[in-house]
N, C-alpha and C positions, 0 to 999 in steps of 0.2 A: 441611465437606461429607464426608458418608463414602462407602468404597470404590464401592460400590454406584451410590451417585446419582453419583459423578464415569463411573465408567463405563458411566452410560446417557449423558453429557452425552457422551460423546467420541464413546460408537456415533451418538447423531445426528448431533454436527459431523462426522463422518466420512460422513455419507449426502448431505454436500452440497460438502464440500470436502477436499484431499487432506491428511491427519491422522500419515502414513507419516514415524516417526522426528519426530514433533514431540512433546515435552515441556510439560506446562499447568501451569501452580500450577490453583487452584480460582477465583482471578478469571481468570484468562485464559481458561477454559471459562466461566465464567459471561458474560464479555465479548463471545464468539464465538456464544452459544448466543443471548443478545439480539439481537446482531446479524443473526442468520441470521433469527429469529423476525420480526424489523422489513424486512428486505432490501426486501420488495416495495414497501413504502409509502415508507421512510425513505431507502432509499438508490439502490435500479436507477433507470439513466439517468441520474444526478446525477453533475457533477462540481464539484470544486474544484482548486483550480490556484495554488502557489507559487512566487512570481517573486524570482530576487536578481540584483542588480548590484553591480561592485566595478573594483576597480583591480587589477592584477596588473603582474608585472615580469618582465623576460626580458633573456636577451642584448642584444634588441634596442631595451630600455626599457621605459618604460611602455605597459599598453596598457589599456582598457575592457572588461568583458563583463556578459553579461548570459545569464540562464540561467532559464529555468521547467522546471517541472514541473507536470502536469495529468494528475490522477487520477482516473478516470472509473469508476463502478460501472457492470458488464458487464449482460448480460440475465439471464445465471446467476448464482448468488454467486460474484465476482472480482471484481479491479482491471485495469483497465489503465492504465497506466505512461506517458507521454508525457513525453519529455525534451528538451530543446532548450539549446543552448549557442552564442553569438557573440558576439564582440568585433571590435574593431575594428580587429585586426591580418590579419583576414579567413580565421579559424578559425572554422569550425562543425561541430556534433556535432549530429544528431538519433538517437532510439533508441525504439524499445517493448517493452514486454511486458506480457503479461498472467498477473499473480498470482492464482492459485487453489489454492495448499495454505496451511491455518493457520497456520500460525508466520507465510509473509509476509503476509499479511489481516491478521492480528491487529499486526504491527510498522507497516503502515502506518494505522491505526485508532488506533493510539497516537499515531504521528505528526502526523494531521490535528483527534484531536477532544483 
């Protein structure tokens, strides 16, 4: 890809999501640029969601947890982030947020597909 074409590809992903101090090879624009292009059909409203369980240890011994995560594509292009953590020592952690500049779009787009 030369100078040119990568820098029309940034000016667009930059007209939909925050670009400021992010870094692309030529697939990573190319990966973000499909994506934006697909968003309405492929991805808004959609979620997926990864669950783990496991054993941990403590002072106080063994204990159980269990943790997901649920990725929701936003009404805009973004993620939102849903975290959830418990076991059964009666520790829980819930959290969100919503990703809307490139770099994290694009690390959680790696992550899921």
């Amino acid at each position: 890809m030369d100078k040119s074409e990568k820098k029309r590809l940034r000016s667009r992903i930059g007209e939909r999501l925050d670009i400021s101090h992010t870094r692309m090879s030529d697939d990573d624009a190319l990966m973000l640029d499909r994506f934006l292009d697909s968003y309405e059909t492929d991805y808004k409203g959609k979620s997926r969601t990864k669950s783990a369980s496991g054993v941990g240890f403590s002072s106080d011994g063994r204990y159980r947890y269990k943790e997901s995560t649920t990725y929701t594509f936003t009404d805009e292009p973004g993620v939102r982030v849903d975290y959830s953590y418990h076991d059964d020592d009666g520790d829980s952690e819930s959290r969100s947020q919503t990703v809307t500049d490139a770099r994290g779009v694009l690390d959680i787009l790696k992550k899921l597909f």
